[in-house]
C-alpha positions as CSV (number, residue, x, y, z in Angstrom):
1,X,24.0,-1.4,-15.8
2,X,23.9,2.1,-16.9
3,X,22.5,4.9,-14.6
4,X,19.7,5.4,-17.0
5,X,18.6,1.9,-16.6
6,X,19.1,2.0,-12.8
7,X,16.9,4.7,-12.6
8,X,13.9,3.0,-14.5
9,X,14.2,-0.4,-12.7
10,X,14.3,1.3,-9.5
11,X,11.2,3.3,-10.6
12,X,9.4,0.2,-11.9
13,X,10.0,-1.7,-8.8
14,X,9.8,1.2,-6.4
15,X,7.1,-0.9,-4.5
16,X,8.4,-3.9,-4.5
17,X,11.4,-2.1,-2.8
18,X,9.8,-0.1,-0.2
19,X,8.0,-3.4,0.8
20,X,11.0,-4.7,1.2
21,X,12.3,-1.8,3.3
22,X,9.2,-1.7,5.6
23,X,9.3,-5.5,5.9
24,X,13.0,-5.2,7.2
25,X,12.3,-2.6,9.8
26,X,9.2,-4.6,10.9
27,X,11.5,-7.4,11.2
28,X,14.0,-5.7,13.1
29,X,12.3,-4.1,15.4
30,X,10.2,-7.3,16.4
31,X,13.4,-8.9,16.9
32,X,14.5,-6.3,19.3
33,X,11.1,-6.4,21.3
34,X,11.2,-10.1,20.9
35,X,15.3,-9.6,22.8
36,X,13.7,-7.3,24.9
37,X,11.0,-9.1,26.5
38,X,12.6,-12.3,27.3
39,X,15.8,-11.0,28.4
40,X,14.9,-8.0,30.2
41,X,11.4,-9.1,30.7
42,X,9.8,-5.4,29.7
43,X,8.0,-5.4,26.1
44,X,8.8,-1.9,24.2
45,X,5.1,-1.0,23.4
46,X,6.1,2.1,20.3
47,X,7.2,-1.3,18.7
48,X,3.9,-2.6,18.1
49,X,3.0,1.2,16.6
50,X,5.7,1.1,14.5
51,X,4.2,-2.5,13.1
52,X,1.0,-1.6,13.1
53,X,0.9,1.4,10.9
54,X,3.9,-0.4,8.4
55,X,1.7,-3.1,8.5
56,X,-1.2,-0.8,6.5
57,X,1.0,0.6,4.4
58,X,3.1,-2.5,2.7
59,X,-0.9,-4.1,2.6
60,X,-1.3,-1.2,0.1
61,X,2.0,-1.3,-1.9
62,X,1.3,-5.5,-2.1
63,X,-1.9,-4.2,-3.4
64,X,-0.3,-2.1,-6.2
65,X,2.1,-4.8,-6.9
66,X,-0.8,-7.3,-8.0
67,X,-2.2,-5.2,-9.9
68,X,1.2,-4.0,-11.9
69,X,2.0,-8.1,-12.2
70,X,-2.1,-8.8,-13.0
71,X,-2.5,-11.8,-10.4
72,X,-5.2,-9.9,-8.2
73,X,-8.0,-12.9,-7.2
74,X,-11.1,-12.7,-9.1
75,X,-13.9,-14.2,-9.1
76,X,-13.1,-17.1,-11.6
77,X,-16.8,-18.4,-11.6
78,X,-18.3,-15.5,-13.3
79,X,-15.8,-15.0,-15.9
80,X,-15.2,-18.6,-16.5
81,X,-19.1,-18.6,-18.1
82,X,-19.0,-15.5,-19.4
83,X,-18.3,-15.5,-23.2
84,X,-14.9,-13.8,-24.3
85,X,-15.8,-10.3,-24.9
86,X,-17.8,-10.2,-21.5
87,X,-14.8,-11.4,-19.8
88,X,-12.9,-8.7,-21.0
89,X,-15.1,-5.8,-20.2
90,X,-15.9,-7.3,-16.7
91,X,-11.9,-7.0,-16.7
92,X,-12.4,-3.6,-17.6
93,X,-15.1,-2.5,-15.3
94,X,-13.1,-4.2,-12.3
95,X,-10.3,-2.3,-12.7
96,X,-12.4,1.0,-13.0
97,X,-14.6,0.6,-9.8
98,X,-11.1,-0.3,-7.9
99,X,-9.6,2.9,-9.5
100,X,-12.6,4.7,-7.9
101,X,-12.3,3.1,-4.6
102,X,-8.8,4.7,-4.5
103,X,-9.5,7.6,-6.3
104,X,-12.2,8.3,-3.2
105,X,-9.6,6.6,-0.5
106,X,-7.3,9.2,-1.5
107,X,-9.7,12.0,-1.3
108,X,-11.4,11.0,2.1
109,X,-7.6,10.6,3.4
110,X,-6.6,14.2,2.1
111,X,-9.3,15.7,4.3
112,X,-8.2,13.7,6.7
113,X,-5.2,14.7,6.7
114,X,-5.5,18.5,6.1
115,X,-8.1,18.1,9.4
116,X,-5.2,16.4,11.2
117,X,-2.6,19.4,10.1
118,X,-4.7,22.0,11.1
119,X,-7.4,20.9,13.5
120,X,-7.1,18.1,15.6
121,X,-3.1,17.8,15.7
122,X,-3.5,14.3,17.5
123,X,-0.1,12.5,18.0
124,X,0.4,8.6,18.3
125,X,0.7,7.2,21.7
126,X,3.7,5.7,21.9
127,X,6.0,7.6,19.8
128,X,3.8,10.8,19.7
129,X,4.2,11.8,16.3
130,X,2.0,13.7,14.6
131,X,-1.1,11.2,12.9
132,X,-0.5,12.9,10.1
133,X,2.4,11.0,8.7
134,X,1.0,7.6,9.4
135,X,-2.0,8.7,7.4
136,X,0.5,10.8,4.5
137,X,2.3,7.3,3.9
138,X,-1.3,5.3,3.2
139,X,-2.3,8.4,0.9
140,X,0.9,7.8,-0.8
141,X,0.8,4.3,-1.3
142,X,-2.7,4.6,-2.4
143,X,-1.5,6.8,-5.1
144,X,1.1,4.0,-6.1
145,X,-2.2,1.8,-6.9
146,X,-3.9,4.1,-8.5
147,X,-0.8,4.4,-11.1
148,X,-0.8,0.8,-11.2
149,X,-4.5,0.0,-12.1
150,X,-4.1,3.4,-15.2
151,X,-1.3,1.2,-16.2
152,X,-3.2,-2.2,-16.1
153,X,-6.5,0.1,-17.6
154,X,-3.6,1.1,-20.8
155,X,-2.8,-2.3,-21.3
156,X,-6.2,-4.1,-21.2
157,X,-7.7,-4.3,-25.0
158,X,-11.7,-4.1,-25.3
């Protein structure tokens, strides 16, 4: 495989990768708390932050890989007796009021986060880093589904 094409699989995929990155660290570091509390009876509680907050974000990036691979649920009933060009622009309008739902998730998040930076400077718990970074990786993987539904918007026909 040429580097050219390694490049653009790795870019198509990126998602589907980083889910499978955050899913390994989850996994990991369960295991360790799961070593942890039955062999030195003490739970390791930044685990569970660590979890949490990958948790959110590979939610999002599954989110952007259903709508890159079009197999988001719908409801079926309402375009089943809808007549064929309905169907399509209730395809359509679906995609646009999720692209807005994003498009205002990533503004509300950017506030958020510039309040965080500047304001607030509120650290996790456990870990005690900055909030900022947990809320940086959901703006980021909100972006990813934004991409994804202009993509799916490009290739649906009206």
């Amino acid at each position: 495989m040429s580097k050219k094409n390694l490049v653009r699989n790795l870019m198509s995929n990126l998602e589907e990768y980083v889910a499978a990155v955050l899913l390994l660290i989850m996994f990991s570091v369960a295991f360790v708390n799961v070593l942890s509390r039955y062999l030195f009876k003490m739970s390791l509680a930044f685990i569970e932050e660590i979890e949490v907050n990958f948790f959110v974000w590979m939610s999002v990036l599954g989110i952007a890989i259903a709508f890159k691979k079009n197999s988001h649920l719908s409801m079926d009933f309402l375009k089943n007796i809808a007549p064929a060009k309905v169907r399509n622009y209730l395809g359509v309008l679906g995609l646009v009021l999720s692209l807005a739902v994003f498009i205002v998730l990533i503004y509300l998040s950017s506030i958020l986060i510039y309040n965080e930076v500047t304001l607030y400077r509120t650290s996790s718990m456990a870990l005690d880093i900055p909030m900022w970074i947990y809320y940086v990786g959901m703006t980021l993987c909100s972006l990813v589904v934004v991409v994804r539904i202009l993509q799916s918007l490009r290739r649906w026909q009206v």
